[in-house]
N, C-alpha and C positions, 0 to 999 in steps of 0.2 A: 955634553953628556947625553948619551942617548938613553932612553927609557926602558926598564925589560918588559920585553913580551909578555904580557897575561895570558895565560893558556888557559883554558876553563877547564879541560880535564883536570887539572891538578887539583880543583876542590871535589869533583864528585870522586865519590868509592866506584870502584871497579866495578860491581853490581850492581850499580843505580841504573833504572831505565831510564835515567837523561843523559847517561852516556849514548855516542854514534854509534861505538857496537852493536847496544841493545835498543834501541830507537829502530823499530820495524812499524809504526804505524804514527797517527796523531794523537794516541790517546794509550799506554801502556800500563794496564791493567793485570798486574800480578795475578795469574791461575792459582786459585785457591778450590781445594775440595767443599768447602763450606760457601753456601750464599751469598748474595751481596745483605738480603733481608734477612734476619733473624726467623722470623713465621714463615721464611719458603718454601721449608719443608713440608709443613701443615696447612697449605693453601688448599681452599674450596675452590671448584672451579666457579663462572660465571651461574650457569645454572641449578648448581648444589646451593650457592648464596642466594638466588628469586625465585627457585620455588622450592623449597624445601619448606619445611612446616614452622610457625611461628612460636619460638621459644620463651618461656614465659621470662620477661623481663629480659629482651631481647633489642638489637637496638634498631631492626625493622621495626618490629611491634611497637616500640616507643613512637618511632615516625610517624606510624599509622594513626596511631592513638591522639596524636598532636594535632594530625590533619584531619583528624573525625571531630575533635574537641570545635578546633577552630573554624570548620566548615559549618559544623553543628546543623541542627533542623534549623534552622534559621536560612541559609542560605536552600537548603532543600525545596526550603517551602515557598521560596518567592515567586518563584512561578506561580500558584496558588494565589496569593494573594494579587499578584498584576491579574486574574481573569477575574476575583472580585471585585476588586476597586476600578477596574477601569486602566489602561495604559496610561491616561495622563495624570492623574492623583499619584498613580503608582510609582510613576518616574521622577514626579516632584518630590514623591516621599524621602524616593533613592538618592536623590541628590541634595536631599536638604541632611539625610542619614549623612553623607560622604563628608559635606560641609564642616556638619558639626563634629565627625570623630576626627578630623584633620588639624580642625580648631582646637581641639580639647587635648590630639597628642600634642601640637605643638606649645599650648600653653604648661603642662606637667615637662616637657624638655625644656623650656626655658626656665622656669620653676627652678627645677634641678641644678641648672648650669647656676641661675645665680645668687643659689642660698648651699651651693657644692653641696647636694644631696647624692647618694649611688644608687636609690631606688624609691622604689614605690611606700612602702613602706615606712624608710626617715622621713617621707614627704606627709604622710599620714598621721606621724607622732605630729611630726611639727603645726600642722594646720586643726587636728582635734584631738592630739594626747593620745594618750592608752588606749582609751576606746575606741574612738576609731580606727587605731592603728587593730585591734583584735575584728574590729568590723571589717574588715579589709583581707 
């Protein structure tokens, strides 16, 4: 007994671009008058979005604000301080800084991982209650 031929047109519809008729390229993307993005209508160009003025509660400004927090005068001012103390005080200071904040993330991520805490804060009830945790 011989087997019948599976024809693969037979499952697609006559208007499917996986038909041979409609198969003109590797990639058959329905012409539609609407977008492929929702907001493409209302897109900013490149430079309407970097220089355009900073909106209040904006999610530049936030950026900014993050990088000014975290930079802080503290890093501003190091320079400052290496021509008072000296380059080598100053470099041992930086490296004993580096040491200990490496140490101290890595001790609070262990911490975390093995009393299953999600942040800073359960780890502050847990080690001095409410108040520290409000100190914090």
């Amino acid at each position: 007994m011989i087997p019948p031929q599976f024809n693969m047109s037979d499952c697609m519809s006559p208007m499917s671009p996986n038909t041979l008729a409609n198969a003109d390229a590797d990639m058959n993307i329905k012409p539609s008058k609407m977008a492929l993005s929702p907001t493409a209508g209302n897109r900013r160009t490149f430079t309407d979005r970097t220089f355009s003025k900073l909106e209040k509660g904006s999610l530049r400004g936030g950026i900014f604000n993050m990088i000014s927090a975290a930079l802080g005068g503290g890093v501003l001012s190091l320079s400052y301080v290496y021509v008072l103390s000296g380059w080598a005080v100053a470099l041992a200071m930086t490296v004993i800084g580096y040491i200990a904040g490496t140490w101290s993330n890595l001790l609070i991520a262990k911490m975390a991982v093995r009393y299953n805490m999600k942040n800073l804060d359960e780890m502050a009830f847990k080690a001095g209650g409410n108040c520290l945790r409000k100190f914090l």
